[in-house]
Steps between C-alpha positions, in 0.01 A plus 500: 500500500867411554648752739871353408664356154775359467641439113776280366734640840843393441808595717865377481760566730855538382781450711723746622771446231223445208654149454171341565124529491242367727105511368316543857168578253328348140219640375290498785150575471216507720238754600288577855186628501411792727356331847717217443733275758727337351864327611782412267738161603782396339832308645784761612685588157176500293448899442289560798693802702566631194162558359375596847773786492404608118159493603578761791713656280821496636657311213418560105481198331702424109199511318107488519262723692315463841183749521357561803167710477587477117804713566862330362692556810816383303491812327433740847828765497669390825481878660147380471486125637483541896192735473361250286580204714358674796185656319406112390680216670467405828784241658532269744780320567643185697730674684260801571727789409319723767753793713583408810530863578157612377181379731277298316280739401763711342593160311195530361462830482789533277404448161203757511746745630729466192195546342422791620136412684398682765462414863174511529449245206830332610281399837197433367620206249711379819201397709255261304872334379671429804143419708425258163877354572469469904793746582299814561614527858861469403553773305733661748729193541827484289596184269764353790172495725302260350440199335582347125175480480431868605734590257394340217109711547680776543678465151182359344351826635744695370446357147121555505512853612571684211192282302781330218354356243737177562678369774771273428609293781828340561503153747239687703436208752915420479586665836182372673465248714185262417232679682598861367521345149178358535378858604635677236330284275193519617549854438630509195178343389301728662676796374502330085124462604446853535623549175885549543721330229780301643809325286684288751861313440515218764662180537266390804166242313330604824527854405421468153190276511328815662480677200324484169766400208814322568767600207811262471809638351689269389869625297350845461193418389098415600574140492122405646236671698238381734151693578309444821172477375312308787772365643527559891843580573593085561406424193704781335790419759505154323529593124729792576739184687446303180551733274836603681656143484390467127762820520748341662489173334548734137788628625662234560 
């Protein structure tokens, strides 16, 4: 069952003075299926922030739909869009967007207590996450007092905590040196294995030969895609770096 559609998305940007248009977005089209991991590529220019941030709905796009859960969240009134966003996405970003003010608990606390959830439930969702994520015993420690790494299971725990029914994630390994990215990974697939369904924009072939589909954009549109099958993460690694100077050799 595909837990997110996206149908003939277009979106063009106008410049400031209307004298020209830009088309970031063609009739794009793809689907993901609930329990899937899948990470979209593309060269810089090719559409991929731009879907990411229609997906996540903080842009609308010119035309087409994008249902998520079978709801058009193009159409969502915007006094209605954060509680949305918050009820079903969860986020994780490269730069980690946690507040350096807030503990890291409270980080992850937060989006349940926008929500309205109780403390009770708040804390008993916390545990099996952050035990699952190895930062249990830091919950006390603030964002300046630990490492990229830290950070980075911290915001993955904030995503997971309110149970979305997607997380999008944005150069989640980007920050990371090689030994957290690896670790993130790692989790990653553990957590899509349990059933979560991850969408992941990434430039790194290391981080997107961990998941299950590879979409290439290519001029604002699915230009090729590349399922893992039984391919150990090498052997996807490979096609994904083939497949990505095929991209660059079009473009030229």
């Amino acid at each position: 069952m595909a837990i997110l559609e996206v149908h003939n998305l277009k979106k063009v940007y106008t410049t400031r003075f209307g004298g020209n248009q830009v088309q970031a977005l063609s009739n794009l089209n793809f689907s993901v299926e609930e329990g899937e991991y899948v990470a979209i590529m593309g060269e810089s220019g090719s559409g991929k922030t731009t879907l990411l941030n229609i997906l996540a709905a903080l842009d609308k796009p010119t035309g087409g739909e994008v249902l998520l859960g079978g709801r058009n969240i193009v159409t969502i009134k915007e006094r209605e869009i954060s509680a949305f966003r918050r009820d079903n996405l969860g986020f994780v970003f490269q730069d980690f967007n946690l507040l350096d003010n807030f503990s890291l608990q409270d980080n992850i606390f937060l989006p349940l207590v926008l929500q309205g959830v109780k403390p009770r439930e708040m804390e008993e969702r916390l545990k099996p996450i952050v035990d699952k994520l190895g930062i249990g015993s830091l919950m006390k420690k603030y964002p300046y007092e630990v490492s990229g790494g830290q950070k980075q299971r911290t915001a993955v725990a904030r995503a997971l905590i309110t149970r979305p029914q997607l997380i999008l994630a944005d150069e989640p390994t980007g920050a990371l040196d090689s030994k957290a990215a690896h670790g993130l990974l790692r989790m990653f697939g553990e957590i899509n294995g349990e059933g979560q369904t991850i969408l992941m924009v990434t430039h790194s072939v290391k981080a997107a030969s961990h998941a299950k589909r590879v979409l290439f954009i290519k001029d604002g549109e699915v230009f090729h895609q590349l399922y893992r099958g039984g391919l150990s993460n090498e052997e996807l690694y490979v096609k994904i770096s083939d497949t990505l100077t095929v991209l660059a050799a079009a473009a030229v």
